[in-house]
C-alpha positions as CSV (number, residue, x, y, z in Angstrom):
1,X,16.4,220.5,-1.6
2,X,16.1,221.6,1.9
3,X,15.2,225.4,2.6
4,X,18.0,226.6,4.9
5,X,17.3,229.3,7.4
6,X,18.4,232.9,6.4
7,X,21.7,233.2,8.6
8,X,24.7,236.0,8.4
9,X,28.1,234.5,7.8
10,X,28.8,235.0,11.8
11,X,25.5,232.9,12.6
12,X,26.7,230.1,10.1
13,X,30.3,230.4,11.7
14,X,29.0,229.7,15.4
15,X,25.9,227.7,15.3
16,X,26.3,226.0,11.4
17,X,24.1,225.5,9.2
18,X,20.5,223.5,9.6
19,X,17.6,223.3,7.9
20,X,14.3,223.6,9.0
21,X,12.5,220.5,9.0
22,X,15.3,219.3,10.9
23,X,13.6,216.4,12.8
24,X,15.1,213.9,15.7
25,X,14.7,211.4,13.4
26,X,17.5,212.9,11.2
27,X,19.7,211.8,13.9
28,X,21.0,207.7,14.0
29,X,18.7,206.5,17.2
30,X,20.6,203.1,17.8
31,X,23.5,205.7,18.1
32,X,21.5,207.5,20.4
33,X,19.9,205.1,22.3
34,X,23.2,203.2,23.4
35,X,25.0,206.6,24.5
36,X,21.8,207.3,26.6
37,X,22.1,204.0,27.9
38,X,25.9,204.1,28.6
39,X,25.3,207.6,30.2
40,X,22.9,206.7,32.6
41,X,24.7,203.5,33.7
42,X,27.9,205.9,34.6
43,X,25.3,207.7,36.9
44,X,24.4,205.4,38.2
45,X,27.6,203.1,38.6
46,X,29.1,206.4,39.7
47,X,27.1,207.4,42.9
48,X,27.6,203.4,43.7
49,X,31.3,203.3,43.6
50,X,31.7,207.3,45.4
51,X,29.4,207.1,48.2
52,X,31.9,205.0,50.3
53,X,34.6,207.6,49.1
54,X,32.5,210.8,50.0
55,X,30.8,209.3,53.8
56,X,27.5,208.8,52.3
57,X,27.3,211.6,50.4
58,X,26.3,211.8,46.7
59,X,28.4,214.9,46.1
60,X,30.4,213.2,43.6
61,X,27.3,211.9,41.6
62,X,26.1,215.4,41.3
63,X,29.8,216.5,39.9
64,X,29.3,213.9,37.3
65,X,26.4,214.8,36.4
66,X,27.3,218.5,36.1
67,X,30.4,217.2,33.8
68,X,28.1,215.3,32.1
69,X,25.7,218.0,31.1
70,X,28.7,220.3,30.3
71,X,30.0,217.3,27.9
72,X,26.3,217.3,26.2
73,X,26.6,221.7,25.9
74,X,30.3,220.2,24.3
75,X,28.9,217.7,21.9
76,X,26.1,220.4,20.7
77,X,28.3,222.7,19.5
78,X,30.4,220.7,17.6
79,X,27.2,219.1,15.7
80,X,26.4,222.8,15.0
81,X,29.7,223.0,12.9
82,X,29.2,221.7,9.1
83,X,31.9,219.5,7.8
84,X,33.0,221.6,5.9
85,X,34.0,223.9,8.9
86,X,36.1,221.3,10.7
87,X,37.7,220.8,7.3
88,X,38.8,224.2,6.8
89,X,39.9,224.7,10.9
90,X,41.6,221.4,11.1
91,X,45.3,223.1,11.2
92,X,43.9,225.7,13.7
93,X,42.5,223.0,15.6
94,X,45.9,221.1,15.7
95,X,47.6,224.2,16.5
96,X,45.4,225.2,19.6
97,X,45.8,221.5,20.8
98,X,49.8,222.0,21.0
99,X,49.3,225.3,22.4
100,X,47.5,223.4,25.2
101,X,49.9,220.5,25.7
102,X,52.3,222.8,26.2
103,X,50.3,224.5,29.4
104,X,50.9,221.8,31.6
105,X,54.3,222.3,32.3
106,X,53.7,225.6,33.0
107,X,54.0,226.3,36.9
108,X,50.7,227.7,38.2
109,X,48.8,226.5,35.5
110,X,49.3,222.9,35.1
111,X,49.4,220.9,38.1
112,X,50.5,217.0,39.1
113,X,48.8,214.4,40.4
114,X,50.0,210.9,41.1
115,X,53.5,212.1,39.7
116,X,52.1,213.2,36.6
117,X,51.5,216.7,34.7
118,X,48.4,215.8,32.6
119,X,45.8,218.9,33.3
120,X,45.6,222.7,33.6
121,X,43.8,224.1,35.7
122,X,41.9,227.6,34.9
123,X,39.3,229.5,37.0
124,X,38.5,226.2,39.1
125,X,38.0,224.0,36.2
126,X,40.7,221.5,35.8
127,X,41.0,220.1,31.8
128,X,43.4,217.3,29.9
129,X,44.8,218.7,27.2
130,X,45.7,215.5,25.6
131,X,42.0,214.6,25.5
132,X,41.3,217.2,22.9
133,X,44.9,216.1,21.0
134,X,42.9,212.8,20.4
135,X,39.6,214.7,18.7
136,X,41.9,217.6,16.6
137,X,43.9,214.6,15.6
138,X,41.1,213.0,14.3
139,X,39.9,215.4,11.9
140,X,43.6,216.9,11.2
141,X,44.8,213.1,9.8
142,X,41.4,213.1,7.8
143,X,41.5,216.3,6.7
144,X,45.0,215.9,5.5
145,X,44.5,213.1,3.5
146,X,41.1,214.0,1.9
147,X,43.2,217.5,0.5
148,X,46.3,215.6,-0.1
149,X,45.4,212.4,-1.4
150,X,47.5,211.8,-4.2
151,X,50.9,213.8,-2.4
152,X,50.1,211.2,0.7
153,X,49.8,208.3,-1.2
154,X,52.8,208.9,-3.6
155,X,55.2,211.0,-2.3
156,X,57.9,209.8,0.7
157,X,57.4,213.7,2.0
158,X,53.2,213.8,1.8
159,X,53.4,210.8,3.8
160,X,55.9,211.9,6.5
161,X,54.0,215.6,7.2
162,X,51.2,214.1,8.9
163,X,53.8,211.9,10.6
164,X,55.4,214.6,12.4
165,X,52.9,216.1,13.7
166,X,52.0,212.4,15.5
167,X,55.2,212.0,16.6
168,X,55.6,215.7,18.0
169,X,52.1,215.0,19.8
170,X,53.2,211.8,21.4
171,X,56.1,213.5,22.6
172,X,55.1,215.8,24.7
173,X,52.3,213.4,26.2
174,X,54.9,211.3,26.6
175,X,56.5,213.4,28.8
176,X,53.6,214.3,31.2
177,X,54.3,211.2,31.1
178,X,51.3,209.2,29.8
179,X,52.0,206.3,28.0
180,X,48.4,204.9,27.7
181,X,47.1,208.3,26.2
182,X,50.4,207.9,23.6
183,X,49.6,204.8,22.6
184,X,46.3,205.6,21.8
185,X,47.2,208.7,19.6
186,X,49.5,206.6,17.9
187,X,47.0,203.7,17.3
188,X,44.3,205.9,16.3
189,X,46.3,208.0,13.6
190,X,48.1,204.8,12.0
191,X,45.2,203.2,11.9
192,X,43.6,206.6,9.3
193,X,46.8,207.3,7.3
194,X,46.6,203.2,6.6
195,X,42.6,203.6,6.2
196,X,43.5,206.7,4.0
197,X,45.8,204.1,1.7
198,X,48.7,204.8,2.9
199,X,51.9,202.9,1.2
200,X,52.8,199.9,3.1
201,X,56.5,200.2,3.1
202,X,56.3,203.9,5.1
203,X,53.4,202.1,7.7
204,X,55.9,199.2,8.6
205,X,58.6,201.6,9.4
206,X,56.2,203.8,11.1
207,X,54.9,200.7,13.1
208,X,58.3,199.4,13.9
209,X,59.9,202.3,14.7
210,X,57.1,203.0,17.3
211,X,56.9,200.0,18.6
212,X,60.6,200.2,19.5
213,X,60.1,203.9,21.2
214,X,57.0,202.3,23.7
215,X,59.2,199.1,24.4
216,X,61.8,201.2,25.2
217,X,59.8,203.3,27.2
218,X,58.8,200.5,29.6
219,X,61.8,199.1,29.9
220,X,63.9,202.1,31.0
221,X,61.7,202.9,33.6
222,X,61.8,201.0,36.4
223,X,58.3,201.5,38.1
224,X,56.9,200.9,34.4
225,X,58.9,197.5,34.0
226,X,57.5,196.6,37.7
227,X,53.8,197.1,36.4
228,X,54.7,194.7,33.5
229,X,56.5,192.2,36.1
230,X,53.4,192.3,38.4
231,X,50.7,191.9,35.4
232,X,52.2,188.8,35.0
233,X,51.7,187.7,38.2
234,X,50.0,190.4,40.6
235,X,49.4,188.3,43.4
236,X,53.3,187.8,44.3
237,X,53.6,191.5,44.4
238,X,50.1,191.7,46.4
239,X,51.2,194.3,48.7
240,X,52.7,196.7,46.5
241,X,52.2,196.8,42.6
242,X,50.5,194.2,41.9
243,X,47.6,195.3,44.9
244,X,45.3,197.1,42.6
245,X,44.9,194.6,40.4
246,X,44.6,191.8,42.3
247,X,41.8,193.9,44.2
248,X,40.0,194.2,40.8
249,X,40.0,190.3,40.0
250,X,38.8,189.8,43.8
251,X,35.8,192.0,42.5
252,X,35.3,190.0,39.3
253,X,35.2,186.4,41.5
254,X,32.6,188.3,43.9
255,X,30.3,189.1,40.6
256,X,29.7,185.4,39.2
257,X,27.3,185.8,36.8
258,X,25.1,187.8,37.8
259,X,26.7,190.1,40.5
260,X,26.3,190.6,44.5
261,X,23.7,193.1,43.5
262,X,23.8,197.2,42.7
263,X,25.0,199.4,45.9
264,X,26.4,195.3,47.0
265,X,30.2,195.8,46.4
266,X,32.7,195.2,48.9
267,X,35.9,196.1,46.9
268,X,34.3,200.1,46.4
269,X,35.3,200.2,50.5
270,X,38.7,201.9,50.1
271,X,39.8,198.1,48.7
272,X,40.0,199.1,44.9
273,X,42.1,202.5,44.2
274,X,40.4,204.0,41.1
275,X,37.6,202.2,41.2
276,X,35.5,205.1,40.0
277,X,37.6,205.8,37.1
278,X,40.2,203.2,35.5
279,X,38.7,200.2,37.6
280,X,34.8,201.2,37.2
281,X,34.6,198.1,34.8
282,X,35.5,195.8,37.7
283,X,33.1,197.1,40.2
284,X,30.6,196.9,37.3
285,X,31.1,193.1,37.1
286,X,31.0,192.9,40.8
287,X,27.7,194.5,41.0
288,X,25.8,193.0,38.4
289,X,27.9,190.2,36.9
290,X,29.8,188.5,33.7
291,X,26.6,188.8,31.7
292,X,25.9,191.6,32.4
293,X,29.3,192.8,31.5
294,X,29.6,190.8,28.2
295,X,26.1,192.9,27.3
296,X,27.8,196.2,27.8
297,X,31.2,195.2,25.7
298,X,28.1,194.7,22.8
299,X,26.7,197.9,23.2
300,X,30.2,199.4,22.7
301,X,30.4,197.1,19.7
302,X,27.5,198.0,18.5
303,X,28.8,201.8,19.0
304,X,32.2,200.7,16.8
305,X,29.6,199.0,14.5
306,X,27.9,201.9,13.7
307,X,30.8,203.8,13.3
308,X,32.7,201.8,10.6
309,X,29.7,201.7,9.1
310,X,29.0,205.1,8.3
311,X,32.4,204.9,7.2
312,X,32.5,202.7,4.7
313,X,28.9,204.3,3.9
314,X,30.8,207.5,3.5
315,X,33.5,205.9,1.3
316,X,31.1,204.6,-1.1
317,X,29.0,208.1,-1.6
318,X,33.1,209.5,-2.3
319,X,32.6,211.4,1.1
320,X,36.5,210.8,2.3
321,X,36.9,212.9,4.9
322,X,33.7,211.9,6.3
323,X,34.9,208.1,5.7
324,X,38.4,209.1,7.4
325,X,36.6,210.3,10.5
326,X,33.9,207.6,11.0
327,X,36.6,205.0,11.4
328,X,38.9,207.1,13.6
329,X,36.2,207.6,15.9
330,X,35.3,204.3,15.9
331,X,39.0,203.1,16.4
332,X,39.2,205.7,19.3
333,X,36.4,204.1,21.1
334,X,37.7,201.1,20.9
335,X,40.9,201.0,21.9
336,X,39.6,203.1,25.1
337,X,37.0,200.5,25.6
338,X,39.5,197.8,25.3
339,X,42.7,199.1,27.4
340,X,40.0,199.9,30.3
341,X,38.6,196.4,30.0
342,X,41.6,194.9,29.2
343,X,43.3,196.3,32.4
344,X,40.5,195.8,34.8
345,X,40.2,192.3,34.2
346,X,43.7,191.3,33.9
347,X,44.5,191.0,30.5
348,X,46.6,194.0,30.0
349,X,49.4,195.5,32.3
350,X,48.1,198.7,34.7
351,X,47.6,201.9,32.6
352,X,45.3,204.6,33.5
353,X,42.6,205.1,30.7
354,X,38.2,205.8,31.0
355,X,35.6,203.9,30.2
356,X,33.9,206.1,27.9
357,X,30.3,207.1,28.8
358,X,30.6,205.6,32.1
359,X,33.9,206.8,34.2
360,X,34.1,209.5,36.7
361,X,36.0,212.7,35.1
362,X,34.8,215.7,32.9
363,X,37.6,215.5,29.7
364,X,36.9,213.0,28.5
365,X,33.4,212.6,28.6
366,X,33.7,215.7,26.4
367,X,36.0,213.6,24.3
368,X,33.2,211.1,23.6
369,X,30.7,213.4,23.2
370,X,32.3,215.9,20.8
371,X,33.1,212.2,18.9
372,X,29.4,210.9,18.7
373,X,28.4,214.4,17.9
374,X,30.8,213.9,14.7
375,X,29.0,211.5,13.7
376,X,25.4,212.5,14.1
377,X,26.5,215.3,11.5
378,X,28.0,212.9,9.3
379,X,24.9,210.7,9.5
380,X,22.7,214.3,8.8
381,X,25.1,215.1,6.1
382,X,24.9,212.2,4.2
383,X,21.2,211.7,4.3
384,X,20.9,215.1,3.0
385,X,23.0,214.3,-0.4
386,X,21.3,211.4,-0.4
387,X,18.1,213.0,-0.8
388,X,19.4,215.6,-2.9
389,X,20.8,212.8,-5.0
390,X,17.3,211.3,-5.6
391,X,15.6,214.5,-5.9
392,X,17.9,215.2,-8.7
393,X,17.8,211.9,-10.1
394,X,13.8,211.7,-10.2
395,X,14.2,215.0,-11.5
């Protein structure tokens, strides 16, 4: 067994435990490699796409960047934190998350933009609280049904506890109002109570009934309904709703297959609103192409790969909560990954989500960070019983 270093329970509290020969190699490297990769890409994509915006400046390049390092700083303190830790703070977490939410309708604190209360801002910094809902979700679900297995699975009230605290999450997203962000939180914690063996009968209710709330939700609001009315066919509403995304398949007839070259696009002119944030993907296929593009939707695959994997790796060493959070992770990439992509090249109505690694905006590139950072420790974790496991069986 490893020798841990001699630490007081405060040191073990903030930095977590580690072991000595702690080596780089302890750490997944086709994980690592392919956030690297994705990182530098959303540099790089970055100062393309804000140079127009900023009169040849790279001002907003060197913000990213700054965000960027301070989402790295993020994702190194949550590797510090054992497992076990994030077990035992998961209803603190959870707590602190709502305590947040509720910030932004707060006058002075939270502020609008584009008719929607989504941040706070405090000493300068501006932050999304429902960023961070996502993560404490993430290991609250898990954590709740690794302690309350049998209650979840058998029991009508172990099921519906975790339930309302969804529900009461979505709500008050919901009224920023983001639907995207809600429909993610919703995705990603069905998708670990039904991971988590959850009975079938309460997941089809669950599933109907929110299906019924989001329909609703578009339909009762007209400028929602409108987006859904020009996804179907932007270019007859060219000039008003249906502009933005007709401007991103302009950019993805421009790329071919192998793009009008990097610094090249013509849509990044003031054409394409977002374009460094929930259209980056379109400029992206501009620039350098469809195969290029159809190699970066396998590196994220690769990503959710990796993650269900040390899921299911986690499941079969009895490691639950690790299993619980491997595939939540990988479910929250996804879905982010495939709304953004989904959206940008037509295939999904307008709604305002990142590409993770690679869009302009400091939340949630901590998000992602704090996510892969999760699963570095689980990877360190379970090598470490593993080893232990050997030792003992050699033994």
């Amino acid at each position: 067994m490893r020798e841990t270093l001699k630490q007081s329970k405060a040191q073990r509290i903030i930095f977590g435990e580690f072991y000595r020969d702690l080596k780089f190699s302890d750490l997944d490297f086709g994980i690592f490699v392919s956030v690297i990769f994705l990182s530098l890409l959303g540099i790089v994509m970055v100062a393309s796409v804000t140079i127009p915006l900023t009169d040849g400046s790279l001002s907003m390049a060197f913000n990213h960047i700054f965000k960027l390092v301070l989402a790295v700083f993020v994702g190194l303190i949550v590797f510090r934190f054992s497992l076990e830790i994030w077990k035992s703070i998961d209803i603190g977490l959870i707590l602190f998350s709502f305590f947040l939410l509720t910030l932004v309708f707060i006058p002075f604190i939270g502020y609008e933009a584009n008719g929607a209360s989504r941040w706070i801002r405090l000493f300068g910094f501006s932050f999304q609280p429902s960023e961070l809902m996502k993560f404490s979700l993430i290991v609250y679900i898990s954590s709740y049904c690794y302690r309350r297995m049998t209650e979840f699975k058998e029991k009508w009230i172990g099921f519906w506890k975790p339930v309302l605290v969804v529900v009461l999450a979505i709500a008050l997203v919901l009224l920023e109002p983001d639907l995207g962000s809600s429909a993610v939180i919703f995705l990603i914690s069905l998708t670990i109570m039904f991971i988590a063996g959850a009975p079938l009968k309460q997941m089809s209710i669950i599933l109907f009934m929110g299906s019924m709330v989001f329909v609703s939700m578009i339909i009762l609001v007209p400028w929602r309904m409108q987006r859904i009315l020009s996804f179907v066919d932007p270019w007859s509403a060219y000039g008003e709703s249906g502009y933005q995304l007709s401007q991103a398949l302009i950019a993805f007839s421009r790329g071919d297959l192998f793009g009008v070259g990097l610094g090249e696009s013509l849509q990044k002119y003031h054409y394409l609103p977002d374009a460094q944030t929930d259209f980056i993907f379109a400029i992206i296929a501009e620039e350098l192409g469809l195969i290029f593009c159809i190699f970066l939707i396998l590196i994220y695959g690769y990503l959710i790969f990796k993650s269900f994997s040390l899921g299911r790796n986690s499941r079969i060493h009895n490691k639950f909560f690790e299993s619980y959070i491997s595939y939540g992770i990988g479910i929250c990439i996804a879905f982010h990954v495939f709304i953004n992509i989904g959206v940008s090249s037509g295939m999904l109505p307008t709604k305002g989500l990142t590409l993770p690694f690679i869009s302009f905006g400091g939340t949630n590139l901590m998000l992602m960070f704090a996510l892969i950072a999760l699963l570095f420790r689980i990877n360190l974790e379970l090598n470490e019983n593993s080893k232990i496991e050997g030792k003992v069986m050699s033994g």
